[in-house]
N, C-alpha and C positions, 0 to 999 in steps of 0.2 A: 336237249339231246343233240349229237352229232346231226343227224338225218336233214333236217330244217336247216341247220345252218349251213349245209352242205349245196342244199336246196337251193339257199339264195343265195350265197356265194358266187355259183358257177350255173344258175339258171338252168338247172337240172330237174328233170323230175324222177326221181330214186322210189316212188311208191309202189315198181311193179316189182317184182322175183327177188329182187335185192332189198326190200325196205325190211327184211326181217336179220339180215347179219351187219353185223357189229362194225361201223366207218371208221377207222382211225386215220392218225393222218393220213399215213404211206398210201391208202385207196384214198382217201382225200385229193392229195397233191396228183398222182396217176391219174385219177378222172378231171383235173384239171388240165393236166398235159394233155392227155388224150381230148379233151373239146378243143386245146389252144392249137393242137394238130389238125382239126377238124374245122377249125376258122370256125368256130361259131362266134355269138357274138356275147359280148360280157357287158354286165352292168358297169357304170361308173363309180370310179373311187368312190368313197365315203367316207367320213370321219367315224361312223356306225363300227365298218368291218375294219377298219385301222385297230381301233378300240379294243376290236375280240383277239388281238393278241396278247392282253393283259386281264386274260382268264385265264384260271390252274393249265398247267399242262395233261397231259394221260401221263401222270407216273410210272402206270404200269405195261404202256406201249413197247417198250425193247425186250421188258421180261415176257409178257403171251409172244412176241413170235419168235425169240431166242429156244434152240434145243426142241425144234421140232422139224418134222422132216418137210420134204423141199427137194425140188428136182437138180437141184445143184448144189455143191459146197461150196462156200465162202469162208476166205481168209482175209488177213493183210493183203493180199497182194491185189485182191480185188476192191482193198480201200484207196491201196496205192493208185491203181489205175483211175478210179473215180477222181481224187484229187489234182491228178496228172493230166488229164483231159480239162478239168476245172479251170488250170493254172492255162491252158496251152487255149482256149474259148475265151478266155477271159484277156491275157495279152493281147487277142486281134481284134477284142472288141473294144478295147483302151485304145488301140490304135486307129481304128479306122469307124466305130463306133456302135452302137448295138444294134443297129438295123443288118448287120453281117452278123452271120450264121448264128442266129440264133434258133431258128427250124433246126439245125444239126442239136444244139445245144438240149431243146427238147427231144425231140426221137434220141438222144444219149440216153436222158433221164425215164425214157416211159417203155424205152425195151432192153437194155441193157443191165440199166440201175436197179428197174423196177423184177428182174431176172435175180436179180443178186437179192432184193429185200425179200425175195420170198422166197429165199434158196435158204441151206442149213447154216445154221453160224451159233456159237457160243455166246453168249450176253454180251462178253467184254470186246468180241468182233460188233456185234451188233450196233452198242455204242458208237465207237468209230465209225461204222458204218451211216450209221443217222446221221453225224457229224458229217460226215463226206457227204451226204446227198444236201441234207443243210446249203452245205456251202455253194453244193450246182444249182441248188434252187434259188438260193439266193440271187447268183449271177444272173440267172433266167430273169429275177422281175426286177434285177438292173438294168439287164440287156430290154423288157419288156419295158420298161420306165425313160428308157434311151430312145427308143423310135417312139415313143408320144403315145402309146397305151397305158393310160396310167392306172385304169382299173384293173388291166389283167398282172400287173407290176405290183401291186395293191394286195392281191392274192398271194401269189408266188412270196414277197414277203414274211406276209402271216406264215403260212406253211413252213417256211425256211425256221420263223421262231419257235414254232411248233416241234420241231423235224431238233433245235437244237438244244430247244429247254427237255424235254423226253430223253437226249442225250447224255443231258448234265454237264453238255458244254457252254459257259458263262459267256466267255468271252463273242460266239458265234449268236447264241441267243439277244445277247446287249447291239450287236450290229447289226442284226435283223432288224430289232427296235428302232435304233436311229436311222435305217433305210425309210422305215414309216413314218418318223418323225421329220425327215428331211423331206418328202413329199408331201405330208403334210403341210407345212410349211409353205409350197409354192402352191398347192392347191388352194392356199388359204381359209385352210381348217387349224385357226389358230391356237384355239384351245386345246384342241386335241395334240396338235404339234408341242403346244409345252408340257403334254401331260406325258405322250410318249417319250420325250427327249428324257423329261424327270427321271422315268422309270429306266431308260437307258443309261444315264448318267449315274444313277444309283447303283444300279446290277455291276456298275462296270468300277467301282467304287472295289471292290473287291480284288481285282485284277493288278497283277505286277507289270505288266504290259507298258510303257510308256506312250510308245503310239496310239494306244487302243484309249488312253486314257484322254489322249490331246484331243480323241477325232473323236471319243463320248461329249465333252465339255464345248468344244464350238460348235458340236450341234445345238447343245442345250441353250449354248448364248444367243446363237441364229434364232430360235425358236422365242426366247424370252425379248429377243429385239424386237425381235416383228412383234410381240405384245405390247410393245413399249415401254417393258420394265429396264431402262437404261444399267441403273445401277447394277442388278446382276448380272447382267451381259457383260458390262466393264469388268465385274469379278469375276466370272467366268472365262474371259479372253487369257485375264492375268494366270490362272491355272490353267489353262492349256499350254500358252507359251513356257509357263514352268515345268510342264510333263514334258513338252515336245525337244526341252534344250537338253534332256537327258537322255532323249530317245537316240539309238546309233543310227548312221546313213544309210544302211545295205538295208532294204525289207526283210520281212520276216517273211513262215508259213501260212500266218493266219490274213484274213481279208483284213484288220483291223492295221495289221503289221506291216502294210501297203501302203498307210495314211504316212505320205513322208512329208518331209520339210516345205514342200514347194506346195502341196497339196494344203499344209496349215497354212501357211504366210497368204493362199489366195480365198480360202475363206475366212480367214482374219481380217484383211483386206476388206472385203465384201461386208461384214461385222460392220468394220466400223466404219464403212461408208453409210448404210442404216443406222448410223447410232450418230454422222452428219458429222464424222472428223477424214473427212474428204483427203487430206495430209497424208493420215496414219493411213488411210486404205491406200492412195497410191506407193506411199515408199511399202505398204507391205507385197502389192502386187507386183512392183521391179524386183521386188526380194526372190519371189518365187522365180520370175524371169533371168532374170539375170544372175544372183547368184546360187541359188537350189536347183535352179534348171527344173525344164520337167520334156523329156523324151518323147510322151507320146504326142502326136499328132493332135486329137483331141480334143485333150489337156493343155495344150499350150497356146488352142486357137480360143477356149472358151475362156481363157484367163485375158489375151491379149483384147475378147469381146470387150468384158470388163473393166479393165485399165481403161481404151479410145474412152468408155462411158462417163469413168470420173475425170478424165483429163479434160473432157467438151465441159463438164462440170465447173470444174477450176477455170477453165477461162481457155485453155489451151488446146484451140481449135485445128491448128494446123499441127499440132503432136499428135491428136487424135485423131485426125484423118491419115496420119501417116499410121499410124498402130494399128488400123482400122483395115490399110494396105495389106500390113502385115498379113492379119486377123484372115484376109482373103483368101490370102497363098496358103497360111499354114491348113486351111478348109478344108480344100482343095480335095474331093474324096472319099471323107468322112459323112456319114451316115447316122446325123444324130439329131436329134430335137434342140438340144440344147445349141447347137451350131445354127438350128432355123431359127431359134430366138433369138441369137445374136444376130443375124440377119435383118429378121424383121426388125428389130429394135435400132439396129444402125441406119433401115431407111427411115425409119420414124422420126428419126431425127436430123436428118440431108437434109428436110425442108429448111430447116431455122437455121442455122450455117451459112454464112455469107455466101456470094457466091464465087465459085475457086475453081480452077480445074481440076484441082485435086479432087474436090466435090461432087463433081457430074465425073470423071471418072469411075467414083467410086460408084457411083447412083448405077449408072451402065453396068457395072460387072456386077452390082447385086440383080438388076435384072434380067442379066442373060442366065444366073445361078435360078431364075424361075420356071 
């Protein structure tokens, strides 16, 4: 039953006044918000609660609260808004990273959203409606998975799949999935990571989507690399770059339809630096740089982490301290985990590097960055 898994999920105890009505998501993900508002504190990831998003969905979750009454109507224009704020959270946190306004992101989701899910709507509003909250939630345990919570990122997630397969939207529910399986993955829950990836690369098998297709299948290969299954990763890259050379330049609406050119070329990149063709990952990492570009702040400082990495690799010590320069400046602001990992990981390796000016330079400005 709902009750227990709700239980341990978000370290709740639901047995007083409330353990007799019925949890579905929408109170699920709401008493999530509302503790992640409350700073309590959350278990750690786990390969266990990754897993439970590949149990049935509530089929019947949009039909009971579809056509019943509720202190407010809801239309379109209240899916519109949800998605609009989505989009507008979501670009400041690509730029500057998820540790910014993500607190705004939940109090959105748990009085505003949550205002609208229990207001009047028609089935076919409702739908859409899941779908739009889907997508904020998603962003939430992006944004939660970006400042280094990765349990509460873990959650948010699940919910999100929850929130999208109940919708009957494929393409939102398959990238909930590879959210799980790409954490999975650096959490090193490997198994689990290829089992999510599977199941998201399947779901998304359906989809006419090009990008959504490219950013399903390099998950799946990232996941079956890190197993060490070479051979399908290699297959797996080859179908991606075939989805993504037919995919157009301008994004789409969907999160999926975001995964652009510069985005594939730097975890292709990354692919086949674990698969130890050091080559193919650097000309794919300049590819993103140099000719895909990639705008955000970010994005362009954790790609240039990555490059300095395989460059010191290859032999090319003083390219990689100059990328590394870069790496510095493009920082500069951003508010993200993955920015402190390329940090730690560039001083981790200042030691073995000859010694340079460029080198104690660099050493210096990552220690004043502490």
């Amino acid at each position: 039953m709902w009750l227990p898994f709700i239980e341990q999920v978000l370290n709740i105890d639901l047995s007083g006044d409330n353990g007799g009505q019925f949890a579905d998501t929408v109170t699920a993900v709401m008493l999530l918000g509302g503790s992640d508002v409350d700073r309590r504190q959350f278990l750690a990831a786990s390969a266990a609660v990754g897993l439970a998003a590949l149990d049935l969905p509530d089929a019947e979750a949009v039909t009971r609260r579809a056509n019943r009454p509720g202190p407010v109507g809801v239309g379109r224009g209240e899916v519109a808004a949800v998605r609009t704020m989505t989009t507008t959270l979501g670009d400041a946190a690509s730029e500057l990273g998820g540790g910014h306004a993500r607190h705004l992101a939940v109090r959105y989701l748990t009085v505003d959203v949550k205002r609208w899910l229990d207001g009047r709507y028609t089935e076919r509003v409702g739908r859409e409606l899941f779908a739009a909250t889907s997508e904020l939630v998603h962003l939430i345990g992006w944004m939660a998975r970006d400042e280094g919570n990765q349990g509460l990122s873990q959650k948010y997630h699940l919910h999100s799949y929850r929130l999208a397969a109940e919708a009957g939207e494929n393409e939102l529910a398959a990238t909930a999935l590879r959210g799980l399986a790409d954490q999975a993955i650096d959490l090193g829950h490997i198994p689990t990571a290829v089992r999510l990836a599977e199941a998201c690369e399947h779901r998304g098998r359906r989809l006419t989507n090009p990008k959504a297709l490219a950013y399903y299948r390099n998950t799946y290969a990232r996941a079956v690399a890190a197993d060490g299954d070479h051979t399908t990763a290699t297959k797996l890259l080859t179908l991606a770059q075939a989805a993504i050379e037919h995919a157009p330049a301008l994004p789409g609406q969907s999160w999926a339809s975001h995964y652009s050119h510069g985005r594939w070329a730097h975890e292709s990149g990354m692919i086949h630096a674990k698969l130890g063709d050091l080559a193919a990952a650097e000309e794919h990492l300049h590819l993103a740089l140099d000719i895909h570009g990639l705008d955000r702040k970010r994005t362009r400082a954790i790609v240039l982490a990555d490059l300095g990495q395989v460059q010191l690799k290859r032999g090319n010590t003083e390219t990689a301290l100059a990328t590394w320069r870069e790496f510095l400046d493009c920082a500069d602001g951003v508010q993200s985990v993955r920015i402190n990992d390329g940090l730690t990981n560039i001083a981790a390796r200042l030691p073995s590097v000859p010694d340079s000016p460029a080198a104690a330079e660099l050493g210096e400005r990552i220690a004043a960055r502490a």
